[in-house]
N, C-alpha and C positions, 0 to 999 in steps of 0.2 A: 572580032573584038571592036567595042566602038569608045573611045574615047573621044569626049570634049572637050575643047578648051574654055571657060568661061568668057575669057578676056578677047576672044574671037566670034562669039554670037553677039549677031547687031541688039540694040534696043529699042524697044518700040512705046509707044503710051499705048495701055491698054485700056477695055473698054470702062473700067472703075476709075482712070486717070493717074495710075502710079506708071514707073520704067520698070518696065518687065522685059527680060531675056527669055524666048522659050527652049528650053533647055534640051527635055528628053517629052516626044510625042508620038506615038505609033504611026500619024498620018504622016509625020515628017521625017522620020528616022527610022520607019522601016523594023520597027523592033516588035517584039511577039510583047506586047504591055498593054494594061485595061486603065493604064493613069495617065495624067501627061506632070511634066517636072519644071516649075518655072522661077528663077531668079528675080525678086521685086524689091524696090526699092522707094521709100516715100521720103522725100527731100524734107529736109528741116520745115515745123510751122503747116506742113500739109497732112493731107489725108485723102483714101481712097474716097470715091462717092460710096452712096449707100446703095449696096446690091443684091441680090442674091440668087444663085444659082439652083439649079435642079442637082446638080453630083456637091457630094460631098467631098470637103480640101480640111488641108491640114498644113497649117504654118509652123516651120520651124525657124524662130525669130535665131538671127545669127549673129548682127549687131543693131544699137543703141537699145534705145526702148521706146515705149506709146501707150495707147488706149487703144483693149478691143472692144469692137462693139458688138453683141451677136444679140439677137431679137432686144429684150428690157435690158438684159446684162453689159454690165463695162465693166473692165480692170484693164490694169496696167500689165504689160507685157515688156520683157527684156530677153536680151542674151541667154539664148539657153532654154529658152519657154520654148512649149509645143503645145500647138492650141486646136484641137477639132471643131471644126466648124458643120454643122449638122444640113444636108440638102433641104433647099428653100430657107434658110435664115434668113433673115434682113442680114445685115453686116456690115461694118467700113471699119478701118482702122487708121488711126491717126497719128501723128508723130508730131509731139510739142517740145520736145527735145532738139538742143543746137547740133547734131549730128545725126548723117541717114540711118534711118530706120531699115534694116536689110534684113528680109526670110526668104526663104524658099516655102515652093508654095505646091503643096501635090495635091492634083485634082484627080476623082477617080469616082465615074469613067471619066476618061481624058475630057478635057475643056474643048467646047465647043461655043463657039459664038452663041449660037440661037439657045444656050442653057442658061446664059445672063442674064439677068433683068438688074436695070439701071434704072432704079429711085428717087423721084422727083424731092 
């Protein structure tokens, strides 16, 4: 059995520039899984840069709310939304709201550096 504690994985800036936890990852936790599971968070007034991956992810917003961005498309996302993001999008997501923007964020196959691209 593997439980985590949230409040006990360090954070880190990831390579879009939000605080990301990584959560649950087969390279790191040893677990039979084709995703990896990460805790992100965009501080008031910011947002991710614009990126987009080779695997497809899937946020589920958990508090405030923002603006996704996925290729031409924007909307507004809140508490409770769950958003597919399709492999190779463009993307970033932003938060204009006075309170952190917080999802979880499942990437699948698992997240891997070299799947990123970070957009000028």
């Amino acid at each position: 059995m593997l439980i985590k504690d949230l409040n006990n994985i360090k954070s880190m800036t990831s390579g879009d520039n939000i605080l990301l936890k990584e959560v649950l990852k087969k390279s790191n936790d040893k677990v039979d899984i084709n995703y990896s599971i990460a805790h992100a968070v965009v501080k008031p007034g910011h947002s991710s840069l614009k990126h987009k991956m080779k695997s497809s992810e899937v946020y589920i917003i958990t508090k405030g709310k923002g603006i996704m961005h996925i290729d031409k498309e924007q909307k507004e996302v809140k508490e409770g939304n769950i958003v597919f993001i399709p492999p190779n999008a463009v993307q970033f997501i932003e938060n204009k709201s006075k309170e952190d923007l917080v999802f979880i964020c499942i990437v699948e196959p698992e997240w891997k550096k070299e799947d990123e691209e970070i957009l000028s």
